[in-house]
C-alpha positions as CSV (number, residue, x, y, z in Angstrom):
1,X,-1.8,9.0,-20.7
2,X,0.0,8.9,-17.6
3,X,3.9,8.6,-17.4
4,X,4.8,5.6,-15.9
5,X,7.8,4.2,-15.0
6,X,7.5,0.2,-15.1
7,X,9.7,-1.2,-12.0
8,X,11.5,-4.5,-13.1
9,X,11.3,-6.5,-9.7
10,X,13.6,-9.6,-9.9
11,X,16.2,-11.0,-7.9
12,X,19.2,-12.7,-10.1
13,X,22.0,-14.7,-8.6
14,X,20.9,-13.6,-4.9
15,X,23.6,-15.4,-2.6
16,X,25.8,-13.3,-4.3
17,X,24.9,-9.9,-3.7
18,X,26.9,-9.0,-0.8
19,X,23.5,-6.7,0.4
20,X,21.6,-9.7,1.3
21,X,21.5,-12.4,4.0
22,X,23.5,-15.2,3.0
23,X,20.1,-17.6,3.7
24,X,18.4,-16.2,0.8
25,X,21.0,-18.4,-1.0
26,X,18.9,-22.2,-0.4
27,X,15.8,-22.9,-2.2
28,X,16.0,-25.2,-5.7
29,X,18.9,-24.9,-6.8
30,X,17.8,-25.9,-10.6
31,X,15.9,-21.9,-10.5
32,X,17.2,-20.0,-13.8
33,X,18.1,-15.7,-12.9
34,X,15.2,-14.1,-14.5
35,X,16.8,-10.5,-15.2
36,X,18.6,-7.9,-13.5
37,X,18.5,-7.0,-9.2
38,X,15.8,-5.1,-8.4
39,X,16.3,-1.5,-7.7
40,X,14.7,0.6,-5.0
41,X,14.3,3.9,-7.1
42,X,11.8,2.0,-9.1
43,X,7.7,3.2,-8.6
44,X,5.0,0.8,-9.9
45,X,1.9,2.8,-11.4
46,X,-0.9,1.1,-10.9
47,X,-3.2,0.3,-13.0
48,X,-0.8,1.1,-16.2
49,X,2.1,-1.1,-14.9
50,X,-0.1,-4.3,-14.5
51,X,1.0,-7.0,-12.5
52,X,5.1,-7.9,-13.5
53,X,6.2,-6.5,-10.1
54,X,4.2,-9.0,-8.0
55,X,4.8,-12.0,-10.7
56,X,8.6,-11.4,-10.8
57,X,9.0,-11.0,-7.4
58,X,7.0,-14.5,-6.5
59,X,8.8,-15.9,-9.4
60,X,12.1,-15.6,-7.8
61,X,11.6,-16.5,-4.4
62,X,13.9,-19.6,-3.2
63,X,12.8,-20.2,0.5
64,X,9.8,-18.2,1.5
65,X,7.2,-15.6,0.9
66,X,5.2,-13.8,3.5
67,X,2.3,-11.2,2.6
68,X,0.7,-9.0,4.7
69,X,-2.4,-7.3,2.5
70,X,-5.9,-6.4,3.0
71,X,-6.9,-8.7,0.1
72,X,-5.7,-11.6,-2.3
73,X,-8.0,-12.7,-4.8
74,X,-6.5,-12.5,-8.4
75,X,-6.3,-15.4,-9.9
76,X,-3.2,-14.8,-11.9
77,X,-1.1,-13.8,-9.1
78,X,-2.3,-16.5,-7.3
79,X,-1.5,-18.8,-9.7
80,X,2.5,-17.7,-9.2
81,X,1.8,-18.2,-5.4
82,X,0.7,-21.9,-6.2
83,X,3.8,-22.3,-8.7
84,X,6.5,-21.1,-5.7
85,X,4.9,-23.7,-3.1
86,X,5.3,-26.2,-5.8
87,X,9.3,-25.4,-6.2
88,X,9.1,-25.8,-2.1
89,X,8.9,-22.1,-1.8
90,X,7.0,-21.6,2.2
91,X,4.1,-19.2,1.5
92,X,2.1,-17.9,4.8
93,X,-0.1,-15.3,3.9
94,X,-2.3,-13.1,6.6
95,X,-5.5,-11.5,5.0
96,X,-8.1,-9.3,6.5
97,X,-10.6,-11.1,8.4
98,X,-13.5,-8.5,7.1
99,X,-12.8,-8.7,3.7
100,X,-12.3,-12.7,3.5
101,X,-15.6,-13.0,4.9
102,X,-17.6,-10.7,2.8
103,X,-15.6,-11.6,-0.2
104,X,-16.3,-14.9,-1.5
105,X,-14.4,-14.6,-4.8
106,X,-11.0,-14.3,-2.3
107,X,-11.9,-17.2,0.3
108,X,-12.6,-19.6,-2.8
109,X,-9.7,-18.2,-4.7
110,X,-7.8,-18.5,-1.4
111,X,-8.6,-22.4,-1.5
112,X,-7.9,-22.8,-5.0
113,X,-4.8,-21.6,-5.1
114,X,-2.8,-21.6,-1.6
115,X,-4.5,-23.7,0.5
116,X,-5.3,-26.6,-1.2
117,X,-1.2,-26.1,-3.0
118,X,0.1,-26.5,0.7
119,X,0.4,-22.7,1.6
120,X,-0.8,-21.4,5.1
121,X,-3.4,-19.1,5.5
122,X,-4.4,-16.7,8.7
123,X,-7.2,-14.1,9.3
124,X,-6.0,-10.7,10.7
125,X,-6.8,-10.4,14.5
126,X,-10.1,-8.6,14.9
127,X,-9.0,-6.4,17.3
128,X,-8.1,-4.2,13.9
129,X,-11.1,-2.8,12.5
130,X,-9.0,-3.5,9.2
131,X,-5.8,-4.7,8.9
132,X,-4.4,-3.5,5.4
133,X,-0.9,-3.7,5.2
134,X,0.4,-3.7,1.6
135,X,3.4,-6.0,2.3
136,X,4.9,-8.7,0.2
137,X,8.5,-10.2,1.9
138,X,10.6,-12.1,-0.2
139,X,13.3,-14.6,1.0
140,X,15.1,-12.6,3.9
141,X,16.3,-9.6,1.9
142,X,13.6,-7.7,-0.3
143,X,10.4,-6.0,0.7
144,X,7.5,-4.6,-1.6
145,X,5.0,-2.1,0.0
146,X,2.8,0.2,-1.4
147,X,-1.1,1.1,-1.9
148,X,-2.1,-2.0,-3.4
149,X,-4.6,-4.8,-2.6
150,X,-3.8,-7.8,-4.9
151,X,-7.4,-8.2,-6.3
152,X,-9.1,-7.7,-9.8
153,X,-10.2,-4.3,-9.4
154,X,-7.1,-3.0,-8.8
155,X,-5.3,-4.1,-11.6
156,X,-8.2,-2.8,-14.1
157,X,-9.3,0.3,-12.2
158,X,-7.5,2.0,-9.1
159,X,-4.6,4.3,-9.2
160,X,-1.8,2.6,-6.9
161,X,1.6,2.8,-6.1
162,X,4.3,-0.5,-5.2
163,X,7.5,0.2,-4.6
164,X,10.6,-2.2,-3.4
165,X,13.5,-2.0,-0.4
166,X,16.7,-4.0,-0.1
167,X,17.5,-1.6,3.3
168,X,18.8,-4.4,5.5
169,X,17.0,-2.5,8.5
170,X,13.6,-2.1,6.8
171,X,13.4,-5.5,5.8
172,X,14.2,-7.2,9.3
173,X,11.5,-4.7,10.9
174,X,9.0,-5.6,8.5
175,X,9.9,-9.2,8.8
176,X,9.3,-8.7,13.0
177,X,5.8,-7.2,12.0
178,X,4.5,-10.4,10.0
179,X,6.2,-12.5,12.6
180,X,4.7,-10.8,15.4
181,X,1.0,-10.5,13.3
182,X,1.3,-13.9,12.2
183,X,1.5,-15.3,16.0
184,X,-1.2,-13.3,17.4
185,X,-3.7,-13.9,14.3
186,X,-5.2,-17.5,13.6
187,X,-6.5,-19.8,10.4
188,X,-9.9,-19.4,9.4
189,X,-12.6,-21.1,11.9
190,X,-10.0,-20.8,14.6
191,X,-10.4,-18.6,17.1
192,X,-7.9,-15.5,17.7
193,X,-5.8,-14.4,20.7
194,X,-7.3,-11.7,22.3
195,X,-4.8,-8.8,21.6
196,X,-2.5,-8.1,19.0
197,X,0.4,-5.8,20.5
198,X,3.0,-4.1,18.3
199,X,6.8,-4.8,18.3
200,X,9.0,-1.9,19.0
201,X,10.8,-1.0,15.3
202,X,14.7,0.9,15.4
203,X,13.2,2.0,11.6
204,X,12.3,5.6,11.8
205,X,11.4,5.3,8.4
206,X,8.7,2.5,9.1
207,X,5.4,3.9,9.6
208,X,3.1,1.4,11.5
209,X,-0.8,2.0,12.8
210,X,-1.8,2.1,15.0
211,X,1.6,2.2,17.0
212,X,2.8,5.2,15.3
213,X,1.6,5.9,11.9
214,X,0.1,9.7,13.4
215,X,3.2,11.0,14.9
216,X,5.2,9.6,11.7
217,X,3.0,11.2,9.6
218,X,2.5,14.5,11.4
219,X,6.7,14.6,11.6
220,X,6.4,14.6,8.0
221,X,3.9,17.0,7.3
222,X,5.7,19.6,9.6
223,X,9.0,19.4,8.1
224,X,7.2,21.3,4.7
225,X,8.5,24.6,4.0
226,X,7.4,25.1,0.2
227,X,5.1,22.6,-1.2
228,X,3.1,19.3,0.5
229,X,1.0,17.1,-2.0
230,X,-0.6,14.1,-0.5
231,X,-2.6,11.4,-2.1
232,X,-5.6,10.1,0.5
233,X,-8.4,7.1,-0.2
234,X,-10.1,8.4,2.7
235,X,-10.9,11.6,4.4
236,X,-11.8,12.7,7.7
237,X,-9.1,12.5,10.9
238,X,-9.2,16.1,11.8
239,X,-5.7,15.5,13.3
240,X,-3.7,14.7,10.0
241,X,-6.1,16.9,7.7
242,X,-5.4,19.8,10.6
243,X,-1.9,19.3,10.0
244,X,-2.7,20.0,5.9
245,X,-4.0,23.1,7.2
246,X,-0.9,24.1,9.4
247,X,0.8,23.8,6.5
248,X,-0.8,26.2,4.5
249,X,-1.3,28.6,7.1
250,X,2.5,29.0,7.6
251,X,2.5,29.3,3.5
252,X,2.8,26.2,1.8
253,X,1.3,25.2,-0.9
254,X,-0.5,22.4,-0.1
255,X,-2.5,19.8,-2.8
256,X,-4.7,17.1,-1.9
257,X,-6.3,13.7,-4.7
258,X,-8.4,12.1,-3.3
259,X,-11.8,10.1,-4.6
260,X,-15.1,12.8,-4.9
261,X,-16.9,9.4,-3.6
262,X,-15.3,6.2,-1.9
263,X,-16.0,3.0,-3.1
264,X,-18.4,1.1,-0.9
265,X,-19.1,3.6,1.9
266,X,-21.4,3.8,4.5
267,X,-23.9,6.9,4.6
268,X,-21.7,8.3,7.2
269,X,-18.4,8.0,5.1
270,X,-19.6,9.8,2.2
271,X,-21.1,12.7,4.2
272,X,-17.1,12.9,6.2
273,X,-15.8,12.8,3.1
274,X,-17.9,15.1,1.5
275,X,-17.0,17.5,4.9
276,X,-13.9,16.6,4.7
277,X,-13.2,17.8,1.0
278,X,-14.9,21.0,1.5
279,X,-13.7,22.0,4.5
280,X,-9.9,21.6,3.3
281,X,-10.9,23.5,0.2
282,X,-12.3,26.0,2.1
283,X,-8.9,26.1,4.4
284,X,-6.5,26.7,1.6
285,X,-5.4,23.4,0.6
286,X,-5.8,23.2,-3.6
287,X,-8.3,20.1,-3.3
288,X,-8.5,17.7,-6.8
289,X,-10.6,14.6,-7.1
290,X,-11.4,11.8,-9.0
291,X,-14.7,10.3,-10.3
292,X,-17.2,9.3,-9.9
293,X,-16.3,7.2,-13.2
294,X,-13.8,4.5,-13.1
295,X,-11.8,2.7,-15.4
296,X,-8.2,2.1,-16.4
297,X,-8.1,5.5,-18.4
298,X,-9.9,7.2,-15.7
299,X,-8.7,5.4,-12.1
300,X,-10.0,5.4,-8.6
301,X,-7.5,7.3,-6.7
302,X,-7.0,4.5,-3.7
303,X,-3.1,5.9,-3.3
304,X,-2.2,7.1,-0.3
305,X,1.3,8.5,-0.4
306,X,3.0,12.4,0.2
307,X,5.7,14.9,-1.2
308,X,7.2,17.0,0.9
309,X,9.3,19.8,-1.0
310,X,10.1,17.2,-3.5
311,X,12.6,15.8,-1.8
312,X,11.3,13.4,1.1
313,X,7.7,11.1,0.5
314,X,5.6,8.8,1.7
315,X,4.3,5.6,0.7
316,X,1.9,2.7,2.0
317,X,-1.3,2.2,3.1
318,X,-2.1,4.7,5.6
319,X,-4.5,7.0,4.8
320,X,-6.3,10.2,6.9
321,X,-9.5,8.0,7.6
322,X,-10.3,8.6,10.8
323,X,-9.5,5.0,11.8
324,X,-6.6,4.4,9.6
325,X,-3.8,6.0,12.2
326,X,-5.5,4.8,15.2
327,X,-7.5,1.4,14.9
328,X,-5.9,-0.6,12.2
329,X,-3.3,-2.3,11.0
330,X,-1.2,-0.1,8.4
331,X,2.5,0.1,7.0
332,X,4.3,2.6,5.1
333,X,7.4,4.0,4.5
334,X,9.1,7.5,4.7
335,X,11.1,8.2,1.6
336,X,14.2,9.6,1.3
337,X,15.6,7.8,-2.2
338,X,15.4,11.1,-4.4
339,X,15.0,9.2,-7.8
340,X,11.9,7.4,-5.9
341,X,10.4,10.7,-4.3
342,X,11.2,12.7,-8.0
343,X,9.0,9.3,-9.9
344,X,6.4,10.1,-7.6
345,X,5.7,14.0,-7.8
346,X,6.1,13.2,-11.4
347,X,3.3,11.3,-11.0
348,X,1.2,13.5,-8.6
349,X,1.6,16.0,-11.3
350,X,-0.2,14.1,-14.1
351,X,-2.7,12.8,-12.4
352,X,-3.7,16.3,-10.9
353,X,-3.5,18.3,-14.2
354,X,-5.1,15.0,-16.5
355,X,-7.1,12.5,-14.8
356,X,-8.6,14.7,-11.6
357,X,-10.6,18.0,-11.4
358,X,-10.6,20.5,-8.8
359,X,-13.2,20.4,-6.0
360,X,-15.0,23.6,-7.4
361,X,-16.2,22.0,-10.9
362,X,-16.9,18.3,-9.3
363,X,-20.4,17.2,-9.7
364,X,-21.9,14.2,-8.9
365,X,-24.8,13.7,-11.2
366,X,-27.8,13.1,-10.3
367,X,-27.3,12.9,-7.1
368,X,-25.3,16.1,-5.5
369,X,-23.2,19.1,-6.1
370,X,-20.2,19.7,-4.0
């Protein structure tokens, strides 16, 4: 199987770690340390890793919790949610309003768990299409961002990356984003303001749709000189896949995973896709793909991240949909920690050479050949 490298995410006698904020320090005092700092080298591999960085991390919040995420529906993590409100950890949570409506599992779960426990809910703004940030904020001083939606399916099935930051910078910025999405989005039944404006960000590494995320990206892209691999849900913004293409014209070798079919399109996604996949194949770029089966052994390939050189990645939810960069709500990160960027290619490489095939011998049975 896959190598994996399982990220130990807990925070252990946090007022006195000189990195963070001396308000992380209140909260019950009565809390045991549950292991070591987290470190931000550390790559979660979903599904293999399961769900210890998200329990951990709730686990040792003292005075608050904010999430950001396109859905929240496992029970399990949910269930460590409930237990932090009921230490007097403050839990505000923003979901997309899309999903919570056509998801009934996540509204009732929502209830359940949060609500009813005392924890405050809001629906993203629907001027975002989607609004699928990957963020988790613990206390004042520790961020996890990645790929991953917090629901069944992706711990059984989807290939997903989380990873953690204790940058003092990073973690204010992405604390100014919830802030600012959290006043201009609004509890279920309740009716929204009518815009959702973006805060300005000092962060160069923070990559934020639809501020910015395109000219982030496209900055990264350009910087390759020898190799470019890049993990996309989604296919079909000519800009960032024509920026693929640069890249291989000017001689890099450029891979691409991505899904042969995405879960839950429309007619018109899976024929972009479908465009999409062979077009870039027939531009140079060494297209692999996953599926159409699914399962732990064999995951969906919902990452979204980049290698550039192997030195400098990308990580978070952004992906090159055509309305990822320039309707919705997205965050990422660029990478510079080398440990983190080398745990990643590491992982790009086993999933292209064991659990994806190139575009050429992909066939969807039964229904088409690409």
């Amino acid at each position: 199987m896959v190598t994996t490298v399982v990220v130990v995410l807990v925070l252990t006698a946090i007022a006195s770690r000189p990195a963070v904020p001396a308000e992380v320090a209140g909260g019950d005092e009565t809390t045991q340390p549950l292991g070591p700092a987290p470190r931000d080298d550390a790559l979660t591999v979903l599904p293999d890793d399961g769900r210890e960085l998200y329990l951990r991390a709730f686990d040792s919040a003292k005075r608050r919790i904010h999430i950001e995420i396109c859905v929240l529906e496992d029970p399990e993590i949910l269930e460590h949610l409930q237990s932090a409100l009921q230490r007097g950890v403050r839990v505000r949570v923003i979901v997309d309003n899309g999903k919570y409506e056509a998801l009934p599992a996540e509204s009732a779960n929502l209830t359940q768990y949060l609500t009813s426990a005392g924890g405050e809910l809001h629906l993203s703004n629907p001027v975002f299409p989607r609004s699928f940030p990957k963020v988790i904020l613990i206390d004042s001083g520790l961020a996890v961002y990645g790929s991953a939606c917090l629901d069944q399916t992706t711990f059984m099935q989807y290939r997903d990356f989380a990873a953690v930051t204790t940058d003092r910078e990073s973690v204010r910025a992405l604390h100014r984003l919830f802030d600012n999405d959290w006043r201009y989005s609004a509890p279920p039944g309740d009716e929204p303001p009518a815009f959702n404006p973006t805060p300005t960000f000092s962060d160069e590494d923070l990559v934020v749709a639809p501020a910015q995320a395109a000219s982030r990206l496209l900055d990264l892209y350009g910087e390759a000189q020898e190799t470019l691999d890049v993990y996309s849900e989604e296919l079909g913004n000519p800009t960032l896949e024509g920026a693929l293409v640069a890249a291989v014209e000017r001689g890099v070798r450029v891979r691409l995973i991505s899904p042969l079919i995405v879960n839950d399109a429309t007619p018109e996604q899976e024929q972009l896709q479908a465009q999409s996949l062979a077009a870039l194949a027939d531009a140079g770029v060494e297209v692999h793909v996953s599926g159409p089966e699914q399962s732990a052994t064999q995951p969906y390939m919902h990452a979204r991240a980049a290698i550039v050189d192997g030195k400098t990645g990308y990580l978070g939810s952004v992906s090159l949909s055509p309305d990822s960069t320039t309707f919705n709500r997205e965050v990422g990160r660029i990478l510079h920690d080398r440990p983190l960027v080398r745990r990643l290619a590491r992982q790009f490489e086993s999933d292209l050479r064991s659990l994806t095939r190139p575009l050429a011998e992909a066939t969807l049975t039964g229904q088409r050949d690409l």
